[in-house]
C-alpha positions as CSV (number, residue, x, y, z in Angstrom):
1,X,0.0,0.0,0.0
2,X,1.1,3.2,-1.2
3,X,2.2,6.0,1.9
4,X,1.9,9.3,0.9
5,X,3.3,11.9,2.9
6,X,3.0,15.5,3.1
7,X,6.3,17.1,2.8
8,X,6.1,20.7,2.2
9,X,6.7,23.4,4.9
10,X,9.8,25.5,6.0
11,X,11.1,28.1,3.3
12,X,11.6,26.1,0.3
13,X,8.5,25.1,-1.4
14,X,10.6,21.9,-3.3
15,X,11.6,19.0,-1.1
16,X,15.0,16.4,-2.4
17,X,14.0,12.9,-1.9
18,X,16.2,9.9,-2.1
19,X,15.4,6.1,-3.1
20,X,17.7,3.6,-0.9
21,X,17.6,0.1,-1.1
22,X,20.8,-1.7,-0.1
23,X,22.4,-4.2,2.0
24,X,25.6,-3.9,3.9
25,X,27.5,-5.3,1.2
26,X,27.2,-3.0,-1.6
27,X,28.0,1.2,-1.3
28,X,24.7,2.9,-2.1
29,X,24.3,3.6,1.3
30,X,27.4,4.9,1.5
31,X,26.9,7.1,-1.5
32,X,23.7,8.4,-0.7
33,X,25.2,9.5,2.0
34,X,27.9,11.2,0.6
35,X,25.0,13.5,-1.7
36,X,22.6,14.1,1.2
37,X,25.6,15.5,3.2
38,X,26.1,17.4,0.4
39,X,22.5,18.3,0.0
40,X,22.2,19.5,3.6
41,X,24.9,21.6,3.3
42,X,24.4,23.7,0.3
43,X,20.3,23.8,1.1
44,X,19.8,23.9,4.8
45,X,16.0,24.8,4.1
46,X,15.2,22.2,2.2
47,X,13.6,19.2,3.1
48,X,15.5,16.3,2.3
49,X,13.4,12.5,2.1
50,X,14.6,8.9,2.0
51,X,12.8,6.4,0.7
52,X,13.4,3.1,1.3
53,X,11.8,-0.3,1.1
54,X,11.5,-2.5,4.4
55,X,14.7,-4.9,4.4
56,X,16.4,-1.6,3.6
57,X,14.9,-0.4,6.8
58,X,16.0,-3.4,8.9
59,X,19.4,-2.7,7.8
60,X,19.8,0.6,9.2
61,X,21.6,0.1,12.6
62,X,25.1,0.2,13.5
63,X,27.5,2.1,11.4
64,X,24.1,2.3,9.1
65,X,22.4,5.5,11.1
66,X,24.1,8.6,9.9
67,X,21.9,9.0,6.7
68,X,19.2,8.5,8.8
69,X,20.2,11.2,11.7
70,X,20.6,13.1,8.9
71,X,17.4,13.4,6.7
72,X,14.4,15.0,7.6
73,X,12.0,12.4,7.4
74,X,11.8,8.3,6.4
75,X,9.2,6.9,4.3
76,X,9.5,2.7,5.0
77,X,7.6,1.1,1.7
78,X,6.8,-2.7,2.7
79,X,7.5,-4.6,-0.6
80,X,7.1,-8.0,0.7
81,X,3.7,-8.5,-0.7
82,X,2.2,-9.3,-4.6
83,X,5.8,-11.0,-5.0
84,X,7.8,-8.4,-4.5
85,X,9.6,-10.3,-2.0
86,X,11.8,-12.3,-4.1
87,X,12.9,-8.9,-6.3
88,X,16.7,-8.3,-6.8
89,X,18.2,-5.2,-5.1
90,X,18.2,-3.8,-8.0
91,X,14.6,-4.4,-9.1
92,X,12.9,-3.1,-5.4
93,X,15.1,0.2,-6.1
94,X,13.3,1.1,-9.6
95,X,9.8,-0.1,-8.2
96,X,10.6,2.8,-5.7
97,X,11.7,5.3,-7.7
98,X,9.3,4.4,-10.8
99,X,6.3,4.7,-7.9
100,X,7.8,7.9,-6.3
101,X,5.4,10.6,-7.0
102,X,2.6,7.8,-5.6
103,X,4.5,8.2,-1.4
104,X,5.1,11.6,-1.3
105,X,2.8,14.7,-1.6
106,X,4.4,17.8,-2.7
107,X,6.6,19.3,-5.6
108,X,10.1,17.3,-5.4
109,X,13.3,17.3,-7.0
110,X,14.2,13.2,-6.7
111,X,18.3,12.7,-7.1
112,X,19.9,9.6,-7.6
113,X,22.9,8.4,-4.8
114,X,25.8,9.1,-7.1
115,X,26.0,12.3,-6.7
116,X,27.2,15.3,-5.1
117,X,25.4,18.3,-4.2
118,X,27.4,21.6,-5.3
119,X,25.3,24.5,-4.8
120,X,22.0,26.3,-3.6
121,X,19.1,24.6,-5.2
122,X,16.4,27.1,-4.3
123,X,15.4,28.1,-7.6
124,X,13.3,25.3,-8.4
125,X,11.0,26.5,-6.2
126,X,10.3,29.3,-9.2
127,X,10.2,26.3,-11.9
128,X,6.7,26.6,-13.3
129,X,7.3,23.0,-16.2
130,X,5.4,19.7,-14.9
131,X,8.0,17.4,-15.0
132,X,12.2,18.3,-15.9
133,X,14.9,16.2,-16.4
134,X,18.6,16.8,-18.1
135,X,19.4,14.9,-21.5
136,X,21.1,11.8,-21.4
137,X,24.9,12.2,-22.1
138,X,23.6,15.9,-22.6
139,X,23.0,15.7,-26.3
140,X,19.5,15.5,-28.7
141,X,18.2,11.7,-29.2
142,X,20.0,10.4,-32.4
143,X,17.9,8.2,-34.3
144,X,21.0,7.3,-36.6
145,X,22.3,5.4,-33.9
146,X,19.0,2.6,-33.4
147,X,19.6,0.2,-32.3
148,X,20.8,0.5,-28.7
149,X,20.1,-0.6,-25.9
150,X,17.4,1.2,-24.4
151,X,15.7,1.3,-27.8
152,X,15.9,-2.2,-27.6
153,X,14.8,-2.4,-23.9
154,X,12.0,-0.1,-24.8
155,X,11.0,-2.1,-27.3
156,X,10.6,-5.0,-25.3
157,X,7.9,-3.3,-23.2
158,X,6.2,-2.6,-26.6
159,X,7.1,1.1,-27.8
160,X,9.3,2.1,-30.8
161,X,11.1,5.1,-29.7
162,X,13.8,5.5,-32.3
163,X,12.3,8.7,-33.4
164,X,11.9,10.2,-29.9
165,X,13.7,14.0,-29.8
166,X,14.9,13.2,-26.5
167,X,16.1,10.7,-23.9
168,X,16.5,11.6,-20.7
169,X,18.4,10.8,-18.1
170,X,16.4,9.7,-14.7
171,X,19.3,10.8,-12.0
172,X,17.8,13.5,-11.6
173,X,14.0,14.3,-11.8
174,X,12.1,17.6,-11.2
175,X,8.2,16.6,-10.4
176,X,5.8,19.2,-10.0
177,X,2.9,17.5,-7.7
178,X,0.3,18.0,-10.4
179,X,-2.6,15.9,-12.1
180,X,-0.5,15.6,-14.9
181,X,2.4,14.4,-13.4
182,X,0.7,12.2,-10.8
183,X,-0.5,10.4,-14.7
184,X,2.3,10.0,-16.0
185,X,4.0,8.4,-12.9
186,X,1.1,5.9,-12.8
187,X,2.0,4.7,-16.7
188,X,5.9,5.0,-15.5
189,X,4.9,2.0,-12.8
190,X,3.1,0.3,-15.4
191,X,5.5,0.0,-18.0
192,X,8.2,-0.7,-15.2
193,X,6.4,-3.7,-14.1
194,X,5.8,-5.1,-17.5
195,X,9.3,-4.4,-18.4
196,X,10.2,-5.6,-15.4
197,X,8.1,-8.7,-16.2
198,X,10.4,-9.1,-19.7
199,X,13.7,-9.1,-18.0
200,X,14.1,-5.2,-18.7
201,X,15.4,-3.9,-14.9
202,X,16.5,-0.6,-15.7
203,X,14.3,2.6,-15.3
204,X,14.7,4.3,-18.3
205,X,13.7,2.0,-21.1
206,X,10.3,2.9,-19.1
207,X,10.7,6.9,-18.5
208,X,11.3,7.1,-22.4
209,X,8.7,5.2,-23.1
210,X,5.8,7.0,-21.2
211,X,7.3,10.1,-22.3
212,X,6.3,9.0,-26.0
213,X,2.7,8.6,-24.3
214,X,2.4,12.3,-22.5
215,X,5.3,14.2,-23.8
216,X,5.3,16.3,-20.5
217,X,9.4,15.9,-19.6
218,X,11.0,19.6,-20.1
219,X,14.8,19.6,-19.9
220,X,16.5,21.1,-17.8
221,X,19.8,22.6,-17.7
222,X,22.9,20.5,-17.7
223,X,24.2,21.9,-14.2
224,X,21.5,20.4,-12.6
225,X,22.9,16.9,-13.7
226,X,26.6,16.9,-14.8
227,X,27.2,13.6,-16.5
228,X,30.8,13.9,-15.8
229,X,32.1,11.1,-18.0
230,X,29.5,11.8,-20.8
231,X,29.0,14.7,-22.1
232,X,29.4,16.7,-18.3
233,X,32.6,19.0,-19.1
234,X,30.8,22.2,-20.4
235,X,28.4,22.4,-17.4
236,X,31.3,21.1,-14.7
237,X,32.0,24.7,-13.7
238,X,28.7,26.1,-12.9
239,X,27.2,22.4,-11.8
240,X,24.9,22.3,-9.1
241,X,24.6,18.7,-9.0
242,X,27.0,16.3,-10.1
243,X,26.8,12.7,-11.3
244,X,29.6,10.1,-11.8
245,X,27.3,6.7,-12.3
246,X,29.9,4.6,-14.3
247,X,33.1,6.1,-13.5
248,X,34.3,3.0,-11.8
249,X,36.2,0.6,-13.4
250,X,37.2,-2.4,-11.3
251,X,39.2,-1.1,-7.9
252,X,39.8,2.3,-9.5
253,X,38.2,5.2,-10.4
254,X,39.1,9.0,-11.7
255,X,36.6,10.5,-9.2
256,X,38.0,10.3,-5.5
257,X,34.4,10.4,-4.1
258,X,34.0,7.1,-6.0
259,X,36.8,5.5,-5.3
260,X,36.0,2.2,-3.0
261,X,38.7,2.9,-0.2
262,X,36.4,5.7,0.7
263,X,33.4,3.6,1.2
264,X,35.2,1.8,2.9
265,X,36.3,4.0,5.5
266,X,32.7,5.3,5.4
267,X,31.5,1.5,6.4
268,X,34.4,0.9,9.2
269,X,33.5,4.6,11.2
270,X,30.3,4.8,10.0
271,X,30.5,8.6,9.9
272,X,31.8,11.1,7.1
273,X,35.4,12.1,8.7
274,X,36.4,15.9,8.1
275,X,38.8,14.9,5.5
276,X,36.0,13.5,3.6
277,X,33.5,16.4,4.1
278,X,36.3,18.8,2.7
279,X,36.6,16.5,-0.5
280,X,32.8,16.7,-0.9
281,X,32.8,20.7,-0.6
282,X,35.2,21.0,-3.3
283,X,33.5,18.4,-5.3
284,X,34.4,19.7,-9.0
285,X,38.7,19.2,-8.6
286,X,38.0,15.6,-7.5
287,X,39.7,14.2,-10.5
288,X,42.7,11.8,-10.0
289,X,45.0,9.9,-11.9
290,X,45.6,9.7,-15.5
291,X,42.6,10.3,-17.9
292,X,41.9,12.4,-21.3
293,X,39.4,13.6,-23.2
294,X,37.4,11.0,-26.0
295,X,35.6,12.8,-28.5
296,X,35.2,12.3,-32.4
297,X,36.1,8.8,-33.6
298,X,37.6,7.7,-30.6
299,X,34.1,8.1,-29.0
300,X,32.2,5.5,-31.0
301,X,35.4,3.3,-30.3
302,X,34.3,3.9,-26.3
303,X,31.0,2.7,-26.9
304,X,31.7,0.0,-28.9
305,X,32.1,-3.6,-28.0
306,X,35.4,-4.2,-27.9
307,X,36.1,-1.4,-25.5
308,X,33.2,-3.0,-22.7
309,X,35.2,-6.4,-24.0
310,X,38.5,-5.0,-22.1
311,X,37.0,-4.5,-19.0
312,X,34.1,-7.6,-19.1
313,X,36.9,-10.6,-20.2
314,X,40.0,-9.6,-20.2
315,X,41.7,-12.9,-22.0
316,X,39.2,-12.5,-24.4
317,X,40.2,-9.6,-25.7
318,X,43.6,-10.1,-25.5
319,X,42.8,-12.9,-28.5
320,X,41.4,-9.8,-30.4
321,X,43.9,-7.3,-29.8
322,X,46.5,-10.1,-31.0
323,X,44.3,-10.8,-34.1
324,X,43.9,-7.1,-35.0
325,X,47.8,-6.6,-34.7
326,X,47.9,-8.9,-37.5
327,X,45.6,-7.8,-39.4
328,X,46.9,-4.5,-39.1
329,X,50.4,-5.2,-40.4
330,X,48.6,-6.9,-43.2
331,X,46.7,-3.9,-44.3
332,X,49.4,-1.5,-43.9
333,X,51.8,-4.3,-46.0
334,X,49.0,-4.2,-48.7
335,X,48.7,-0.4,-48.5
336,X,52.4,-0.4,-49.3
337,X,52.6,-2.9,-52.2
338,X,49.6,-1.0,-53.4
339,X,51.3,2.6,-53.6
């Protein structure tokens, strides 16, 4: 049964909510953590919300309190009935956040966990749009590149949205609490669930495809959800929000507020230390290590294949690496017989 609670009150009219749903093994908690901090610090009048489903709940003792000491209020959504007991991690976290505008009352600016919070977000207490959201990788929708992966995904739930103008990306959400809104949450669940249903777990296969139904999403502007790795670098300086989902490979990362020693350290103390808090509140010179820019020619390399087959299987693509070297020597020999 849905909970919906009132948030609104204090100076600003817009209240951030967060979806948790994690286990003492994995670093969302940790992360959400990390942006609500962040949150508080740049917006001390603004509401902040967790939601969370109930084994989530259970799991918040110990070292697990902080986030909890820290946010306004907790909304508890018991999942355990209709089947939803024997959902992944994964899959109880988009139920939440497909369902959010049906728990909480009130205009709302939802964020995902990895993120940081770089600035005063008052100002969307003057947004008048229904529903806002930045464009995914920051760029128009190109049709020229169907097939992909959430065309496909989308698909699967039954719409053909190769020809949409834009795709969105659902770290950050601006809903205004409006009949409009409230309807195109409820088709948002729907299609979740039947994706869902079809092996298609992530969120925004089903956000695109509702939006093909209502066309109500507005963007917004890049600072309010700097990709950092895709497409982020011309909003980085004036960011208010930043988000660096994927910027993990293995036990590395260029980001140090995503780097797993600091989760960590997070999980042994339970607590941010000072240290931390001081890399969080200068949040945009976080880079470390070696890194450069990809752009042109070398970006459809990044998204290609063979560049998630580095990183997925290793020996496999050191098989392909030594098969293109071969066939490289045998191109550039023909090129020069050729001449």
């Amino acid at each position: 049964m849905a909970h919906l609670v009132n948030i609104q009150g204090g100076r600003n009219k817009t209240s951030l909510v967060y979806v948790l749903v994690s286990c003492p093994k994995d670093i969302f908690y940790e992360q959400t953590l990390i942006s609500a901090w962040s949150a508080r610090h740049w917006n001390p009048d603004m509401k902040i919300l967790l939601v969370v489903d109930e084994l989530t709940d259970a799991g918040l003792i110990g070292n697990r309190t902080a986030l909890t000491d820290l946010v306004d209020e907790k909304i508890v959504i018991d999942l355990s009935e209709g089947g939803k007991a024997n959902y992944t991690n994964k899959e109880r976290s988009r139920i939440l956040k497909s369902n959010l505008r049906s728990y909480v009352e009130g205009d709302i600016l939802y964020i995902d966990s990895d993120t940081v919070v770089c600035g005063s977000l008052a100002e969307t207490d003057s947004w008048e749009i229904p529903f806002g959201a930045v464009q995914d990788g920051h760029s128009k929708y190109d049709p020229k590149h169907c097939p992909n992966p959430v065309v496909q995904r989308a698909a699967l739930i039954g719409y053909d949205v190769c020809n949409a103008e834009n795709y969105f990306n659902s770290g950050v959400m601006y809903m205004k609490d409006c009949p409009e809104v409230r309807a195109f949450a409820k088709d948002w669940y729907r299609l979740y669930t039947i994706g869902q249903k079809r092996g298609v777990t992530y969120d925004q296969p089903s956000l695109l495809a509702t939006d093909t139904i209502h066309n109500l999403i507005r963007p917004l502007d890049g600072i309010y959800n700097c990709q950092i790795l895709n497409g982020g670098l011309p909003y980085l300086a004036e960011a208010k929000i930043l988000h660096y989902y994927n910027i993990l490979w293995g036990d590395s990362s260029l980001y140090a507020l995503a780097n797993p020693s600091l989760y960590a350290r997070i999980k042994e103390y339970g607590i941010l230390d000072d240290e931390t808090k001081q890399m969080i509140l200068s949040a945009k010179r976080q880079f470390v290590g070696e890194y450069a820019l990809v752009y042109g020619r070398r970006l459809s390399y990044w998204h290609s294949s063979l560049h998630h087959l580095y990183f997925d299987s290793p020996k496999l693509f050191g098989v392909c690496e030594a098969l293109s070297k071969v066939l490289l020597k045998i191109r550039r020999l023909y090129k020069a017989l050729t001449k």
